[in-house]
Residue, then its C-alpha position, 0 to 999 in steps of 0.5 A: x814780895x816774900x813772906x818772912x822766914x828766917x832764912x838764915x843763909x840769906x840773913x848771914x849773906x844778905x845783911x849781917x857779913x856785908x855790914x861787918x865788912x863794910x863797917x871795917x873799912x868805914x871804922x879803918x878810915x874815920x881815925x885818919x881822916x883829919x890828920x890825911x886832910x892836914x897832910x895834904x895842907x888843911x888847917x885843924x878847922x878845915x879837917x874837922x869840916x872834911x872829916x864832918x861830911x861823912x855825917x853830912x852826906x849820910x843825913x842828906x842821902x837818908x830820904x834818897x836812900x829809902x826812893x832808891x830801895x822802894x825802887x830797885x829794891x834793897x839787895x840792888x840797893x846795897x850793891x849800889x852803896x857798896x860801888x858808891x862807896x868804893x869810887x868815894x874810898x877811891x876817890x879820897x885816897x888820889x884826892x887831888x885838893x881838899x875840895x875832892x877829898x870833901x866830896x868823897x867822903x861826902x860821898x861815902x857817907x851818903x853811900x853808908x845811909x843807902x847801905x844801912x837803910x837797904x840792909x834794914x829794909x831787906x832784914x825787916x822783910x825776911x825775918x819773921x816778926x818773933x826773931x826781930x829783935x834778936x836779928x836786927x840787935x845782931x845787925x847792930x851788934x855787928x856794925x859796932x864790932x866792924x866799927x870797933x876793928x876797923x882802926x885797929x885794921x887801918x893802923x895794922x895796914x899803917x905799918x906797910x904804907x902811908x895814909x893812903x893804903x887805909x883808903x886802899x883798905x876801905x876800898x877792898x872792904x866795900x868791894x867785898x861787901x858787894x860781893x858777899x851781897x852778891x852770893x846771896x839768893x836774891x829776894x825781891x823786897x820791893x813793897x808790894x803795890x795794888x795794881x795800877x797804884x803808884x809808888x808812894x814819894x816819901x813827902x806821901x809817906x812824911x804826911x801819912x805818918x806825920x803824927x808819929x814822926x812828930x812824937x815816936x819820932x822825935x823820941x827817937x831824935x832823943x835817943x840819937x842825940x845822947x848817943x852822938x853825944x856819946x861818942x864824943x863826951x870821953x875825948x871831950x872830957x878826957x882833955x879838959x881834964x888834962x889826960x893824954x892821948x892815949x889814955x883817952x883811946x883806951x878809955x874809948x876802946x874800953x867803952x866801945x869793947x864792952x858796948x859790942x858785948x851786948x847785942x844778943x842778950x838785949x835782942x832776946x829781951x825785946x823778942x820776949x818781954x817787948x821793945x820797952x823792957x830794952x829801950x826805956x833802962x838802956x836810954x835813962x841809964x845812958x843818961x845817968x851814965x852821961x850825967x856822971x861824967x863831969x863828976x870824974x877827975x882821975x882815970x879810975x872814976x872815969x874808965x869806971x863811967x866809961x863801962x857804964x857808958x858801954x853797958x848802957x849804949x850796948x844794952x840797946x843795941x838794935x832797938x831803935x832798927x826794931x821799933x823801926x821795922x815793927x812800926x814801918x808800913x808793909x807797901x812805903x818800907x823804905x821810904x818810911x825807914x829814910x824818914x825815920x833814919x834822917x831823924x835819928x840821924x839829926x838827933x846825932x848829929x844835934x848830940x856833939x853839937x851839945x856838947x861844943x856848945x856848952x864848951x863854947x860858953x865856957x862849961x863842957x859839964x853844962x853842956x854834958x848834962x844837957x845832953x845827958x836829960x836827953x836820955x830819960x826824956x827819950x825814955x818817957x818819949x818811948x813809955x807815951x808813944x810806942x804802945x800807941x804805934x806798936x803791938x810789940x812794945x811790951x807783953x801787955x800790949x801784945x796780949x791786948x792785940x792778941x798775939x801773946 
């Protein structure tokens, strides 16, 4: 196993280009994966069911994906996601039934939790511990820029072909993903083990780690939660108050253009002052974000609430990867990376579910300012717990530990 070095050839190729690419296929394709599903004869709930698989396939592969890159380790790992995820890209563009296209973009969901994981995983290894932040903020910050030019990519290769060609797009963005993987020098990542020890299972690692899954960790499901809530609350509210689809997608661009902004300053912070001086305001002003929402009935309050929502989302860019990697251990990285990613993952897919449910007993505000108390519940959840588990978590306790 290497030590930490910031090599920045192997940062830019090994992770940070690869994940961009990757996330604009991934970005190119969400948009038109309901109305492809209602093309090919499926009903508006049944689309919705196909276009939820990617989060599905993603949860299900996130302890897998962690076995996988203990086993071949994260370089070979994120091969293997990019080849994954080109058969499901594939796979979903012939699809002959709607049972297929279901599977395959199950299948490309599961291949993204294998291709975050090894990527984290190989960042956390070869970046020393005082550029952390600012590296992984960049990993965070890259994907949401991917995930923001993808659609605007798809619709672009729209204007070419039909529905298909954005598959056909994804499909060469997966594939140039590996290749960019591929011209990296390899650096073996596998945790190092003692002679004759075997490889821990991730059931090992849940049990070792169970007490700070069940408090750092379930901070972290908060923290996912508000943010899958996020992602929906906008079009969600946009339509109960009556605007049109396209003031809707303008709103949600403005919010994601503004989230994309911020990476690098919210990296340096926590590289300089600790992981709590991001986590704590970037999450309670989420929530104030959230919590403002149902108060906004014209398009100016609500592209107002919409910047905020950018700049609190944007403000935490990374932080999650970061104390992830700060608290992970040196010989079970990546099965204890797959652990905490199914939590934050549940806690995503929890988010939006808040919000339906509220709607569905007949007050989306209500179900919106739940979602929004998860917010500062996360940030009291980060105050109590991560200086218990981390030395990283504010200059206090680094100074205790000796290392400032």
């Amino acid at each position: 196993m290497t030590t930490a070095h910031s090599p920045r050839r192997e940062i830019l190729l090994g992770a940070l280009l690869p994940a961009f690419i990757f996330s604009l296929g991934a970005g190119a394709m969400i948009p038109v994966l309901a109305p492809f599903a209602v093309e090919r004869g499926a009903s508006l709930a049944v689309a919705g069911i196909i276009a939820a698989m990617l989060p599905v396939g993603q949860i299900l592969a996130d302890l897998p994906a962690g076995a996988l890159a203990a086993r071949v380790g994260d370089r070979r790992a994120m091969l293997l996601a990019a080849g994954a995820a080109a058969i499901g890209f594939l796979a979903a563009g012939l699809a002959p039934s709607l049972l297929t296209l279901g599977a395959a973009v199950g299948l490309v969901g599961a291949a993204n939790a294998v291709f975050h994981l090894a990527r984290h995983s190989y960042l956390t290894e070869v970046t020393p511990v005082h550029q952390r932040a600012r590296v992984l903020s960049t990993l965070g910050g890259v994907h949401r820029i991917g995930q923001f030019l993808g659609p605007f990519l798809g619709a672009g290769v729209l204007l070419l072909g039909d529905l298909r060609a954005v598959f056909l797009l994804a499909l060469l963005t997966a594939v140039a993903a590996g290749v960019t993987v591929l011209l990296a020098p390899e650096i073996d990542t596998r945790p190092a083990r003692a002679p004759g020890a075997s490889r821990a299972g991730f059931t090992q690692v849940i049990a070792r780690h169970r007490e700070l899954l069940l408090t750092l960790g379930v901070a972290s499901m908060l923290v996912g939660a508000i943010r899958g809530a996020r992602q929906q609350v906008l079009p969600l509210w946009g339509e109960h108050i009556g605007l049109d689809p396209t003031t809707i997608s303008l709103l949600f661009g403005l919010a994601g253009g503004i989230d994309m902004l911020l990476f690098y300053p919210a990296g340096k912070i926590m590289d300089r002052f600790g992981r709590l001086w991001i986590g704590v305001p970037s999450m309670t002003c989420l929530g104030v974000a959230m919590a403002l929402v149902p108060l906004a009935h014209s398009v100016p309050v609500l592209a107002a609430v919409a910047v905020l929502l950018g700049v609190s989302n944007g403000l935490g860019s990374g932080v999650m990867m970061t104390i992830a990697s700060d608290i992970a251990p040196a010989d079970a990285r990546p099965q204890f990376l797959g652990a905490w990613r199914l939590m934050q993952d549940l806690g995503i897919a929890a988010g939006p579910l808040t919000l339906a449910a509220g709607a569905a007993l007949g007050s989306l505000a209500a179900g919106v300012w739940v979602a929004a108390a998860m917010g500062p519940l996360a940030s009291a959840g980060l105050l109590r717990w991560l200086p218990r588990y981390s030395v990283h978590a504010s200059r206090r306790t680094r100074r205790a530990a000796g290392i400032d």
